[in-house]
C-alpha positions as CSV (number, residue, x, y, z in Angstrom):
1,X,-43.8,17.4,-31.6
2,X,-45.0,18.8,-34.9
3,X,-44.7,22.5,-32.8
4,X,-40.9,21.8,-31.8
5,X,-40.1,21.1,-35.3
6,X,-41.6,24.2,-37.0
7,X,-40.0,26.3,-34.1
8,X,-36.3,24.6,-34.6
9,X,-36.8,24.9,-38.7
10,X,-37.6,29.0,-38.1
11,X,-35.1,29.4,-35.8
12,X,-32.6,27.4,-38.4
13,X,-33.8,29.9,-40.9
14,X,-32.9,32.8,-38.9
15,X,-29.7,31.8,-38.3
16,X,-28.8,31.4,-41.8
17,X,-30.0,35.0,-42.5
18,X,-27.8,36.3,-39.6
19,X,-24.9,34.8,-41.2
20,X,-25.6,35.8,-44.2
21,X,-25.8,39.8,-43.5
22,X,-22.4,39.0,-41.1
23,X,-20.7,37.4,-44.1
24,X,-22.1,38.3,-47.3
25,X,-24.4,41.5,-47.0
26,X,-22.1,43.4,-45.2
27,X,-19.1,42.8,-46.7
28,X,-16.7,44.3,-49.8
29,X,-15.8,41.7,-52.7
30,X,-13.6,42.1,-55.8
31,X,-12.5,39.3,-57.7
32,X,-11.1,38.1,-60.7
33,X,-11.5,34.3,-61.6
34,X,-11.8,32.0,-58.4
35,X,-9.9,34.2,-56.2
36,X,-12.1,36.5,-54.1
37,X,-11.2,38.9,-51.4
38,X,-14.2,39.2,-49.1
39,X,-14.2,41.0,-45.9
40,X,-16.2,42.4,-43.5
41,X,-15.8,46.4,-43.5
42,X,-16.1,46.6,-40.0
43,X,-13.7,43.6,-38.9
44,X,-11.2,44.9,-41.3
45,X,-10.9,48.5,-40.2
46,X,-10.5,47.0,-36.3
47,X,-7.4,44.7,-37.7
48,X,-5.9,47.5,-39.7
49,X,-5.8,50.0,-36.6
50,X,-4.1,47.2,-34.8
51,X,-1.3,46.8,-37.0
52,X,-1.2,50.7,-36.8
53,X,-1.0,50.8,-33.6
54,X,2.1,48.0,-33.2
55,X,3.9,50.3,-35.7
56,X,3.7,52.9,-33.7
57,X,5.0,51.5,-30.8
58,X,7.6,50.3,-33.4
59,X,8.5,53.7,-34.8
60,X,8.4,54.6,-31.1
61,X,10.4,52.6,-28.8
62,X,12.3,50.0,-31.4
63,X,15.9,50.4,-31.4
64,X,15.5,49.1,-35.5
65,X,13.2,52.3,-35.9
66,X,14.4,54.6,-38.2
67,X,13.5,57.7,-36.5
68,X,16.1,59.8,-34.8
69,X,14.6,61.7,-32.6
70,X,11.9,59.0,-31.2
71,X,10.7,61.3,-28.4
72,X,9.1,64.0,-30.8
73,X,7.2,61.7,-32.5
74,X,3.7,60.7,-31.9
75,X,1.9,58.6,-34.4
76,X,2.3,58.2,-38.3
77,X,-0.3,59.4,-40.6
78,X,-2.8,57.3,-42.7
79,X,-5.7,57.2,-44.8
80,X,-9.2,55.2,-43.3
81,X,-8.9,52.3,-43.6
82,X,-11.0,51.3,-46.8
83,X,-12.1,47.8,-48.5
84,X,-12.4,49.4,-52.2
85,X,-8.8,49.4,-52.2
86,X,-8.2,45.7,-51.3
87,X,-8.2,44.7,-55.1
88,X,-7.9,41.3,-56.8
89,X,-5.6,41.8,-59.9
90,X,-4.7,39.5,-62.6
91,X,-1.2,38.6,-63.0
92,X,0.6,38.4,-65.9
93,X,4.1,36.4,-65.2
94,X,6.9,36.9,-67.5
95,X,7.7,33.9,-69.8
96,X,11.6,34.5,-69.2
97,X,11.8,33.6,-65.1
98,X,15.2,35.4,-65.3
99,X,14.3,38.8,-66.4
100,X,15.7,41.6,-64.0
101,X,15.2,45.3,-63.3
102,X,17.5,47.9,-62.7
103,X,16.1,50.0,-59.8
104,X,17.5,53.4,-58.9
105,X,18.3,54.1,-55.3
106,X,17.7,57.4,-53.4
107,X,21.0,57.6,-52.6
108,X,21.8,57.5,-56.6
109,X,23.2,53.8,-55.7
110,X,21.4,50.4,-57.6
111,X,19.8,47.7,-56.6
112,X,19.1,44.2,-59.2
113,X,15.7,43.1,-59.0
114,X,14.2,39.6,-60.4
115,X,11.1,41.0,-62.4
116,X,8.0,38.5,-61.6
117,X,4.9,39.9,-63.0
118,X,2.7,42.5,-64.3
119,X,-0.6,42.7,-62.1
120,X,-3.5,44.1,-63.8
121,X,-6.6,45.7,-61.8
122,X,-9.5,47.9,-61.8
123,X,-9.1,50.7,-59.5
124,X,-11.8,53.5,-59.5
125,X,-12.8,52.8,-63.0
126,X,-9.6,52.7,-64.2
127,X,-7.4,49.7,-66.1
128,X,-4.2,50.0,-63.9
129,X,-1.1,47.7,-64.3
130,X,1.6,47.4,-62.1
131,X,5.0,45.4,-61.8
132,X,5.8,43.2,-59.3
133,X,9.5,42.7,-58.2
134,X,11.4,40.0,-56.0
135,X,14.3,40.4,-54.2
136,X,15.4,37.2,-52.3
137,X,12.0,35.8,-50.9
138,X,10.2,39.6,-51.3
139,X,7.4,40.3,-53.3
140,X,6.9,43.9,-53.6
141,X,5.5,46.8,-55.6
142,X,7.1,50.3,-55.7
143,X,4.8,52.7,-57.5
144,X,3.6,56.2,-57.2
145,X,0.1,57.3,-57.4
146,X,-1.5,60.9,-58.1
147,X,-1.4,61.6,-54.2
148,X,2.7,61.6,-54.5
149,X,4.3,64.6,-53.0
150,X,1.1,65.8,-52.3
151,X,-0.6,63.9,-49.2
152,X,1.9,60.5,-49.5
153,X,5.6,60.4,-49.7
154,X,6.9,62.0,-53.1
155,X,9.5,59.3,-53.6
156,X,6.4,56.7,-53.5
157,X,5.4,54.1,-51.3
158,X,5.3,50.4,-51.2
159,X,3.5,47.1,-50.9
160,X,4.3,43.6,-50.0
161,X,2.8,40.8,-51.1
162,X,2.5,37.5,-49.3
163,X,3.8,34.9,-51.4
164,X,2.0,32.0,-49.7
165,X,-1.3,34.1,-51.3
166,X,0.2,34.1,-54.9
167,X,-0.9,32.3,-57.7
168,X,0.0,31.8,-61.4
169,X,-2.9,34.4,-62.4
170,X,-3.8,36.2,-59.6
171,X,-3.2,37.9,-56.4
172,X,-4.7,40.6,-53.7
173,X,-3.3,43.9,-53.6
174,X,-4.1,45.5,-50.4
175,X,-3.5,49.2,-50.5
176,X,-4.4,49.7,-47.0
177,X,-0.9,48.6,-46.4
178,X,0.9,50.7,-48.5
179,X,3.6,52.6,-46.3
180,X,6.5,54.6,-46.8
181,X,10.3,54.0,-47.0
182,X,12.6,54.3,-44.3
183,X,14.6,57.7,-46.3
184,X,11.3,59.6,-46.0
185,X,12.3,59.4,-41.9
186,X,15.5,59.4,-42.0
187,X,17.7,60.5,-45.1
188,X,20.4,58.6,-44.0
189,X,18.8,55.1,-46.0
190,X,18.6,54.0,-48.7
191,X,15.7,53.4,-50.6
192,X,14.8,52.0,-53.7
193,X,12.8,54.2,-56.2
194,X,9.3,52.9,-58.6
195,X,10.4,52.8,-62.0
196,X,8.6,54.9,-64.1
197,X,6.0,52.2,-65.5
198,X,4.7,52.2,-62.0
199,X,3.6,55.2,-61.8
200,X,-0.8,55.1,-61.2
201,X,-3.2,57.9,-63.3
202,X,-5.5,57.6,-59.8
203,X,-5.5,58.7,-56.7
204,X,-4.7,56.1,-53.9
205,X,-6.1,57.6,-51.0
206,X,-5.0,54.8,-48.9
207,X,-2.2,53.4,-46.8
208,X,0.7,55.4,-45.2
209,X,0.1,59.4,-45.8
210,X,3.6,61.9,-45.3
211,X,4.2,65.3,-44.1
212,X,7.9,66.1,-43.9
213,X,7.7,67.4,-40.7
214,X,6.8,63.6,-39.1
C-alpha cells in the first residue's frame, strides 16, 4: 500500500513537470498588467501556416480574390512565423469617443475613421506607439515599419484586432498577421493609407512580405 502511494505521488510529480515545460518552459510571454499572451512557439507556428495556407487557396481559387491573373500565381510571401512579435500593448483610449481621422486613400479619395486608441508597446527595445482606428465594427492599425518598400508593401500593411480581446487598457498586437492591402495586387482598389503618426522606427520582420512582381 505504502509502495502504490509513493509510486502514484512520483508519477503525479512527473506529470506536473511535463506540463510545465509544454506550457510554461517552452513558451513566449509578453505582458502588460493582467493581460498575458502566452503561446507555445511550436503550436503557434503550425496554426499560422494554416491560415497561410487557406489564403492561398483564397488568393487562388476565390472569385472575391483580388488577383487578376489567378493562374500565375503560386503562394504569397511571409516572414517565419515568430512569437516576439505577438506583443501586449497598453492602450490609451481617447477621452472624446467621437474623435475621427481623416485617412487618405490610394486612389487620392477619403475615408472617415472613428479614432479609438493609442496602443503603446515594446518592440525590440524600442517604446513604439500606434493608433488604433474603427470603421463600423473594425478595429484596425495601418502603419508602416522600416521594412516598407523594402521587403513589405511600401504603401504599408495592416492589422486587425479582435474586438471581443479588447480591453479599456490593453490589447494583443499580433504582427504575424500583418498583411497587405488589396491595391498592392491589384491597382484597381482602393486602399486606405497609415497616417503619418503610424509610421514604426523598427523593423517588423513579420507578417505579409511584397515583391511587385506577386
Amino acid at each position: 500500500m505504502i509502495k502504490n502511494k509513493f509510486f502514484l505521488t512520483g508519477l503525479f510529480l512527473v506529470i506536473l513537470v511535463v506540463l510545465y515545460y509544454s506550457f510554461f518552459d517552452s513558451s513566449t510571454a509578453t505582458s502588460v498588467g493582467g493581460l498575458t499572451g502566452v503561446v507555445n512557439p511550436e503550436t503557434y507556428r503550425q496554426q499560422m501556416e494554416e491560415e497561410r495556407t487557406k489564403k492561398d487557396q483564397f488568393f487562388r481559387s476565390d472569385a472575391e480574390s483580388p488577383l487578376v491573373d489567378k493562374k500565375r500565381f503560386t503562394r504569397l510571401s511571409y516572414f517565419a512565423p515568430d512569437p516576439a512579435y505577438r506583443v501586449v500593448a497598453r492602450l490609451e483610449p481617447f477621452a472624446d469617443k467621437t474623435q475621427k481621422l481623416v485617412v487618405r486613400m490610394s486612389d487620392g479619395k477619403e475615408e472617415v475613421y472613428d479614432k479609438f486608441a493609442h496602443a503603446v508597446f515594446r518592440l525590440q527595445d524600442e517604446t513604439c506607439r500606434l493608433l488604433i482606428v474603427k470603421l463600423d465594427n473594425t478595429y484596425s492599425i495601418l502603419f508602416r515599419d522600416a521594412t516598407s518598400g523594402k521587403t513589405t508593401y511600401g504603401g504599408g500593411r495592416y492589422l486587425e484586432l479582435d474586438e471581443a480581446a479588447l480591453t479599456d487598457n490593453q490589447a494583443i498586437l499580433d504582427f504575424n498577421t500583418a498583411y497587405n492591402p488589396y491595391c498592392a495586387y491589384n491597382p484597381g482598389y482602393s486602399c486606405p493609407l497609415p497616417p503619418a503618426e503610424n509610421s514604426l522606427p523598427v523593423a517588423v520582420r513579420a507578417g505579409e512580405k511584397y515583391s511587385p512582381h506577386e
